[in-house]
C-alpha positions as CSV (number, residue, x, y, z in Angstrom):
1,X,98.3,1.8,4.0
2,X,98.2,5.0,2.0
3,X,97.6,8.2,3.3
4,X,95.2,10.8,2.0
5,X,96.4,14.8,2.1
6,X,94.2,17.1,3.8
7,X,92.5,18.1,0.4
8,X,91.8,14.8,-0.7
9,X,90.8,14.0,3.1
10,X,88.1,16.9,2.6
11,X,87.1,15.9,-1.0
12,X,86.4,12.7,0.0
13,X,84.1,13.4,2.8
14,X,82.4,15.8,0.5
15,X,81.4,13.4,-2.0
16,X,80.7,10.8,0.7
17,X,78.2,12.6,2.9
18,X,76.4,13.7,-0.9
19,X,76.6,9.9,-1.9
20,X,74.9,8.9,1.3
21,X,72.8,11.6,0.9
22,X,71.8,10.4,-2.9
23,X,71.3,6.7,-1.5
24,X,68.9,7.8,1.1
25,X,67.0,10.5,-1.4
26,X,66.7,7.1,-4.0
27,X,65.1,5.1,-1.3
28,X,62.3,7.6,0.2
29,X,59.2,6.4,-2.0
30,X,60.5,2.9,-0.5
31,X,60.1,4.2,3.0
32,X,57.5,5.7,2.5
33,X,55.5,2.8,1.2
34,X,57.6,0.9,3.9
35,X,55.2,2.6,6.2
36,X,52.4,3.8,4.9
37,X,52.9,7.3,5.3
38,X,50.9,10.1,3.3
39,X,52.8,13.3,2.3
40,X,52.3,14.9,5.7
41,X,53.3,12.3,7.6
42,X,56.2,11.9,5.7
43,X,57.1,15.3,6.2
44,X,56.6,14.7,9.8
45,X,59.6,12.0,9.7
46,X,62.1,14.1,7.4
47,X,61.4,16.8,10.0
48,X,63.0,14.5,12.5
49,X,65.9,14.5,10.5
50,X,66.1,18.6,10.2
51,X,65.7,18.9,13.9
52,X,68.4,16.2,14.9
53,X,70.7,18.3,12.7
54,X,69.7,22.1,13.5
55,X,70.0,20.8,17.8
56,X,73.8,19.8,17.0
57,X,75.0,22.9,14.7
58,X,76.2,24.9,17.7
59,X,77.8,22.0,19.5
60,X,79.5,21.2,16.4
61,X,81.0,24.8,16.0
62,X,82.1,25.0,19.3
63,X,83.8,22.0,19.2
64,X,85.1,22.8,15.8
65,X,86.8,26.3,17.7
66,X,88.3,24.1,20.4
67,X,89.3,20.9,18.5
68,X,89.8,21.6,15.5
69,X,87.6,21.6,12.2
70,X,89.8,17.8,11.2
71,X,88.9,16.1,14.4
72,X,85.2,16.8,14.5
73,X,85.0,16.3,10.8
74,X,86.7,12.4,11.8
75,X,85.0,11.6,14.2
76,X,81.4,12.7,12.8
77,X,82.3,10.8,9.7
78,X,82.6,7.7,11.7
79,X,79.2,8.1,13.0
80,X,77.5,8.4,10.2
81,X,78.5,4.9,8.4
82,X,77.5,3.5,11.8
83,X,74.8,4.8,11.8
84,X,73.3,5.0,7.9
85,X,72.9,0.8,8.2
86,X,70.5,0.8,11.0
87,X,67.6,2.9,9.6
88,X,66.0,0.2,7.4
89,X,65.3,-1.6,10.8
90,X,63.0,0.6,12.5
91,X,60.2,-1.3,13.9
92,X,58.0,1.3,13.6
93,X,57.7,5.1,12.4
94,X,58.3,6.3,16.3
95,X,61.4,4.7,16.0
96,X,62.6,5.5,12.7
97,X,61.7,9.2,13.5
98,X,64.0,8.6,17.1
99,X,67.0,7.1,14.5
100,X,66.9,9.8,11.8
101,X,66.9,12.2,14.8
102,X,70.4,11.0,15.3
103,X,71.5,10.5,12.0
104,X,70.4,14.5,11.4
105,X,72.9,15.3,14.3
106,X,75.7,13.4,13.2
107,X,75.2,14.1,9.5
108,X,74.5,18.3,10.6
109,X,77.8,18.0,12.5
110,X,80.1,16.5,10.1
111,X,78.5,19.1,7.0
112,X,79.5,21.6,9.5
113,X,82.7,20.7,10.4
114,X,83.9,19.7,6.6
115,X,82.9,23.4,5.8
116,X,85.4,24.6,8.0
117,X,88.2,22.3,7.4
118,X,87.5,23.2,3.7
119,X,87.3,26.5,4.4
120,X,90.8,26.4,6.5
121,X,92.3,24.1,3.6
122,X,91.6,26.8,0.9
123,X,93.6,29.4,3.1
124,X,96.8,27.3,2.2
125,X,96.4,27.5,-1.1
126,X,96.5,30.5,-3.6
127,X,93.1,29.3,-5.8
128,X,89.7,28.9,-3.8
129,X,88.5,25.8,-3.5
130,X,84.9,25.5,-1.9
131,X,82.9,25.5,-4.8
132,X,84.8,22.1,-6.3
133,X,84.6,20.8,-2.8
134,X,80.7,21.3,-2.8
135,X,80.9,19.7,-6.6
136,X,82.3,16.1,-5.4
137,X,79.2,16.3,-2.9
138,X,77.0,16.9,-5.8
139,X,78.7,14.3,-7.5
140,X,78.2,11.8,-4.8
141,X,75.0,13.1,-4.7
142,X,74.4,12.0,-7.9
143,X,75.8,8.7,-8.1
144,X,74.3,7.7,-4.8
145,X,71.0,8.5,-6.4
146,X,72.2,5.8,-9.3
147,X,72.9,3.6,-7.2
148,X,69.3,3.7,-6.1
149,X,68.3,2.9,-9.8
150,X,70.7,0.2,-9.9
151,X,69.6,-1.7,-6.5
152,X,65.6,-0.9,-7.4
153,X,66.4,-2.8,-10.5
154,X,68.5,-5.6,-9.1
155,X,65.8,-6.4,-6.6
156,X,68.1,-5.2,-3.6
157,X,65.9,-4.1,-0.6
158,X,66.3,-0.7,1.4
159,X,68.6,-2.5,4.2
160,X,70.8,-3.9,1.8
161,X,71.5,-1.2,-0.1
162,X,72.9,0.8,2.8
163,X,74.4,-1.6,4.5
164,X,76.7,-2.0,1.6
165,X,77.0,1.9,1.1
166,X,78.1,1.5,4.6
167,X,81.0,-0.6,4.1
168,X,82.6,0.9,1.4
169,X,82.3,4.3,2.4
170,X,83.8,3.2,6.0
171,X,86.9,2.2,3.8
172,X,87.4,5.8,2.9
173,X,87.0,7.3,6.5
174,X,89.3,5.1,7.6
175,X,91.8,6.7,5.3
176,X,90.6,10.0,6.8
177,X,91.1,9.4,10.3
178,X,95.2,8.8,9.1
179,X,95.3,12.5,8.3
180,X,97.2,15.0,10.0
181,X,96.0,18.5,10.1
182,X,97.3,21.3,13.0
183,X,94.5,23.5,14.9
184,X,95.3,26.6,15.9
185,X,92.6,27.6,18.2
186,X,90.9,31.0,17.7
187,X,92.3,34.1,19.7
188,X,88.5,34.8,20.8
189,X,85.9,31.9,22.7
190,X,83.0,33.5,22.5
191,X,79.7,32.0,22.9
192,X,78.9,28.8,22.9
193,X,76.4,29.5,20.3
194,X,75.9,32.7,17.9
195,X,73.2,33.5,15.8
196,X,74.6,35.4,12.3
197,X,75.1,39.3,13.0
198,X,74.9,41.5,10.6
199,X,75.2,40.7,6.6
200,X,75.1,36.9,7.9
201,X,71.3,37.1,8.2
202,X,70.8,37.9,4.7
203,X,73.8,35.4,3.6
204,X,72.2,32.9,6.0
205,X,68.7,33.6,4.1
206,X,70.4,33.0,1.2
207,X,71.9,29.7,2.0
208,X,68.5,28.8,3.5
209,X,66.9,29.6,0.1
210,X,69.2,27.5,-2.1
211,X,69.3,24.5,0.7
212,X,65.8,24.7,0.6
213,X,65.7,24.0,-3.2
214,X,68.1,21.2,-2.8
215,X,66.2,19.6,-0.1
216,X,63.3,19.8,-2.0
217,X,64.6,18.2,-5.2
218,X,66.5,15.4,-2.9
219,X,63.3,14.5,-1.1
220,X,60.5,15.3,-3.6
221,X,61.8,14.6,-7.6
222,X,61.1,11.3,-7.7
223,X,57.6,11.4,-5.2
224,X,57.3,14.1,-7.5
225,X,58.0,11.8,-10.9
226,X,56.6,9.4,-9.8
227,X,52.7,10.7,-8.9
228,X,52.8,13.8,-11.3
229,X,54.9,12.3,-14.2
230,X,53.8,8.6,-13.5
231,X,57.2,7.5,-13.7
232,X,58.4,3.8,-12.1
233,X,60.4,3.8,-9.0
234,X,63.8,3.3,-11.0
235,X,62.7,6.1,-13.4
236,X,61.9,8.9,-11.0
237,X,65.6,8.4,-9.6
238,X,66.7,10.1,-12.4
239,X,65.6,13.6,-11.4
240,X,67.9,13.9,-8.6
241,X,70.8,12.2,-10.4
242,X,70.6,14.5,-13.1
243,X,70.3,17.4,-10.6
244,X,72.8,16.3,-8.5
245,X,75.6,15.5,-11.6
246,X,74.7,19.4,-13.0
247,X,75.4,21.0,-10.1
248,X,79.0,18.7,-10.0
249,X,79.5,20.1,-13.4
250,X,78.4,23.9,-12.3
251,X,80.4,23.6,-9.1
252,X,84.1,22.4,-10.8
253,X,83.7,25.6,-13.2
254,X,82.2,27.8,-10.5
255,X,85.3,28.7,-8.2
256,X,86.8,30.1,-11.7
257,X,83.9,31.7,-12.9
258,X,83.9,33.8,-9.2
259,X,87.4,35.0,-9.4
260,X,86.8,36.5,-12.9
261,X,83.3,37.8,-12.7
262,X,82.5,38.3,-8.9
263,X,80.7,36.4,-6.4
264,X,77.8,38.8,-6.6
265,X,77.4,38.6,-10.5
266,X,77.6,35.1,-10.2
267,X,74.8,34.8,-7.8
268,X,72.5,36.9,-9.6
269,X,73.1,34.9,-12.8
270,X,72.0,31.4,-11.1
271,X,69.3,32.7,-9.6
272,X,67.6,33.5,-12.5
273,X,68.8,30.4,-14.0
274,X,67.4,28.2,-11.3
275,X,64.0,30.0,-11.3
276,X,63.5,29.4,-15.0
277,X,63.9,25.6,-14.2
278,X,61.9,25.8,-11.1
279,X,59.3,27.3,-13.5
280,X,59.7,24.2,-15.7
281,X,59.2,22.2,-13.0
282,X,55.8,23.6,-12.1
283,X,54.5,24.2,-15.7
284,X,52.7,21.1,-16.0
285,X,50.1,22.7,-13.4
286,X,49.6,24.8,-16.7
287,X,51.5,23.2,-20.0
288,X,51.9,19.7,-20.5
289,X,55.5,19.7,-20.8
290,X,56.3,15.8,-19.9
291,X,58.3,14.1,-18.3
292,X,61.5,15.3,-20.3
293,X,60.3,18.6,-19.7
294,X,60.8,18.0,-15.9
295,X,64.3,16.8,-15.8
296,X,65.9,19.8,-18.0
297,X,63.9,21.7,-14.7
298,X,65.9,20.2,-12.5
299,X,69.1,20.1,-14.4
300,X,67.6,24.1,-14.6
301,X,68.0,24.5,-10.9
302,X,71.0,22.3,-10.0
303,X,73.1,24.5,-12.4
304,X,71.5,27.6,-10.8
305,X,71.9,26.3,-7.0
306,X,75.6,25.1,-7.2
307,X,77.7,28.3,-6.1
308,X,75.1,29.4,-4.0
309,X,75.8,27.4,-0.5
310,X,79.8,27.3,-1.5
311,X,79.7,31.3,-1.6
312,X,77.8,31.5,1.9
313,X,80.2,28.9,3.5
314,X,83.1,31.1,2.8
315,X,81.6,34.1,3.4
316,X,81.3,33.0,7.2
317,X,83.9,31.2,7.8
318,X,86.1,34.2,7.1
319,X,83.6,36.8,8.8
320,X,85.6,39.9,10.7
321,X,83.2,39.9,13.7
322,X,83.1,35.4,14.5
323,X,85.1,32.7,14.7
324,X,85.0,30.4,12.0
325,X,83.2,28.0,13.9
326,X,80.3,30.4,15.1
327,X,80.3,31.7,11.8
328,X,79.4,28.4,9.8
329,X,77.3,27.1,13.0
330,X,75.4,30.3,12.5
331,X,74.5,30.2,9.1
332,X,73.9,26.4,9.0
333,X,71.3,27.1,11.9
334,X,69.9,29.1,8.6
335,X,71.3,27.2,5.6
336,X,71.1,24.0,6.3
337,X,67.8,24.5,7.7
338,X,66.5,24.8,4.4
339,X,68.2,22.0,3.0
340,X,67.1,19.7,6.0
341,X,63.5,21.4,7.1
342,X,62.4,22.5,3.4
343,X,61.3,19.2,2.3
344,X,58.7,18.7,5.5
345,X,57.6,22.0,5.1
346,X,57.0,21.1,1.1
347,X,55.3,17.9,2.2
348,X,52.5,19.7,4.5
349,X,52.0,22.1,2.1
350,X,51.9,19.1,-0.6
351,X,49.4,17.3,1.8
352,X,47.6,20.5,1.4
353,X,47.5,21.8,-2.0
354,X,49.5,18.8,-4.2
355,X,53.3,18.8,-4.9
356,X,52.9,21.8,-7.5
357,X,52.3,24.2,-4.8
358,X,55.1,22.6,-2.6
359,X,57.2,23.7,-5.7
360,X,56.2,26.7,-5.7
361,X,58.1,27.4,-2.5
362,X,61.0,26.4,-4.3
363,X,60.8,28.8,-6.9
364,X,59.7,31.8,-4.9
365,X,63.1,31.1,-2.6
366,X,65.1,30.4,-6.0
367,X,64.5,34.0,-7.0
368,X,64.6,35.9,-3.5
369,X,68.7,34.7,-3.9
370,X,69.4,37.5,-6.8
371,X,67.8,39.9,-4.5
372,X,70.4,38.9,-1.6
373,X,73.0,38.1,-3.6
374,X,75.4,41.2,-2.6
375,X,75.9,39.7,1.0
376,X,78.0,37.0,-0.4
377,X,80.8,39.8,-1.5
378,X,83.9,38.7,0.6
379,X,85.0,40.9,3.6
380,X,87.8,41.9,2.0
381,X,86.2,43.3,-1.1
382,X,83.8,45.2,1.3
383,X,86.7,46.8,3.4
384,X,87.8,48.2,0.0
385,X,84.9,49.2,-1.3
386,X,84.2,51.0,2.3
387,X,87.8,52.0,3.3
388,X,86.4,54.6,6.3
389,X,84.5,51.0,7.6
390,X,86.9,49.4,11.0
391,X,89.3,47.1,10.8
392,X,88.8,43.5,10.8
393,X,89.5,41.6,14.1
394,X,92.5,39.2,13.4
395,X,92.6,35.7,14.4
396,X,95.4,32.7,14.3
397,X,93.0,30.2,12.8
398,X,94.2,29.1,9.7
399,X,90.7,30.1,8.0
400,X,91.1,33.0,8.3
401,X,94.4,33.2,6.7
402,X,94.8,35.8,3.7
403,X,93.7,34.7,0.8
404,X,94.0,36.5,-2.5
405,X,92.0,34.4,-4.4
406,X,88.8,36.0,-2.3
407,X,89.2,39.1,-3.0
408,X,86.6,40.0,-5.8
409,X,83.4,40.6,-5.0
């Protein structure tokens, strides 16, 4: 049997978990309907998800100090093909709401433990990495979401479809459990759990504004295509595949685009590019801009999203106060927040006001990232642009290794 490298190991669990990701987005306005659920009760289920996954970040972190980022990343991969199959079978909405509980913790886990094996696989290598990593998730992302078009249009009900995802995807991680990758434990234990310190509140608030935008998009384009557009079922999959393949697109160029210009500068840049799409989004509430109009929106805010989440992922895995494990356990109790509890809080305020004001969130959080965008400059470029600040605390994990290619700011 062939054996994957570490890097294609961690590229294919990228574009895995996004492809699962895309199948279960595509399917939504079929559970929905499934049973019966208005956009607050909806919400109400998604936010089983979000809260299954937000419980297991810290766990994750510390197991990802004391086992290594590989192993947690392996075995969390193995849960979730188990587990993906078994949600069309919920009896009932208790149920379902007790099952994506579990799917949120195994799915929160493996997104953080990825991140750090990432994160410690760019430190081997002289050009970063991250961004192209958090591509082949949008990518996945992407197709997944086709391949919700495709079984809608073949007939191919909800339990079907995954259990198929399911199987071929468990081809893959079996490929990824054959990989060797050495842990070198951090000097440091520290606490089982630590909330950011310092700049990683405002790079966790950024991370929690872009997640929240991809949430939102995942969980509401084609609800949102679907009752405000008046799209079919097949058709409103297309808003989050086209999302989904821009910010693949944005994400392969964006790790060269940071070296030249700057993480900062880049930020800045995709904010404003993601509000203007977020603005398309909402302007029917004002311009009848169709259902064209809608999908260049969210191609808008993919594109402006895609180094967003990369750039706060690095930025604590290599922090000089935490390991690499509290680090990206701290921030994902922020980031991935957004991207797993944005879309309930946009379907109560949808159940509210209609799905242009849960938009409206995403827009507003789309252009707060410009105005934290300087806490994504690396450490490094923040020890030389402060040389009187203290020395970083050193550490044998391999993420934390030097890495020129970080440098710029």
């Amino acid at each position: 049997m062939p054996r994957f490298s570490p890097l294609i190991a961690v590229g294919y669990l990228f574009a895995m978990t996004g492809f699962m990701f895309g199948v279960w987005a595509s399917r939504i306005p079929a559970i929905q309907g499934a049973y019966d659920l208005n956009e607050a009760q909806l919400g109400a289920v998604l936010l089983c998800f979000g809260s299954g996954s937000i419980v297991a970040f810290p766990l994750a972190g510390r197991l990802m100090d004391r086992l290594g980022s590989a192993r947690v990343s392996k075995a969390t991969a193995v849960a979730c093909v188990m587990l993906l199959p078994l949600l069309p079978w919920a009896p009932n909405v208790w149920v379902l709401g007790c099952v994506l509980a579990i799917c949120g913790a195994a799915f929160g886990s493996l997104d953080v433990a990825m991140n750090g094996w990432g994160a410690a696989v760019e430190a081997t290598r002289s050009k970063p990495v991250m961004s192209s990593f958090h591509g082949l998730f949008s990518l996945g992302a992407g197709a997944g979401a086709l391949s919700g078009f495709v079984a809608i249009n073949a007939g191919m009900s909800v339990a079907e479809h995954f259990a198929w995802v399911s199987a071929i995807m468990a081809v893959g991680v079996l490929l990824v459990t054959r990989v060797a990758f050495a842990h070198v434990a951090p000097d440091s234990d520290g606490p089982a759990f630590a909330l950011p310190s310092g700049p990683l509140w405002v790079v966790g608030g950024v991370m929690l504004c872009a997640a929240m935008g991809e949430g939102a998009v995942a969980d509401w384009s084609a609800i949102y295509l679907r009752d405000v557009m008046e799209a079919d079922e097949g058709r409103a999959a297309m808003g989050f595949a086209l999302f989904s393949l821009m910010m693949f697109a944005t994400r392969m160029c964006a790790d060269g685009w940071v070296a030249r210009w700057g993480a900062v500068r880049i930020a800045r840049v995709c904010s404003a590019i993601a509000t203007l799409g977020a603005l398309l989004v909402v302007m029917p509430a004002f311009l009848p801009i169709g259902f064209a109009g809608a999908l260049v929106g969210f191609a808008l805010i993919g594109i402006g999203l895609a180094p967003i989440f990369p750039l706060g992922c690095i930025r604590a895995a290599n922090d000089d106060r935490l390991t690499p494990g509290q680090g990206l356990a701290g921030v994902a109790t922020l980031g991935y927040g957004g991207l797993l509890m944005g879309p309930p809080v946009i379907g109560f305020v949808a159940h509210e006001w209609g799905l242009m004001a849960g938009f409206m969130v995403v827009l507003i959080g789309c252009a707060l990232i410009g105005f934290g965008a300087s806490s994504l400059r690396p450490v490094k470029a923040q020890a030389l642009l402060n040389p009187s600040a203290p020395p970083s605390t050193t550490s044998s994990d391999p993420t934390l290794a030097s890495n020129p290619a970080r440098t710029r700011g």
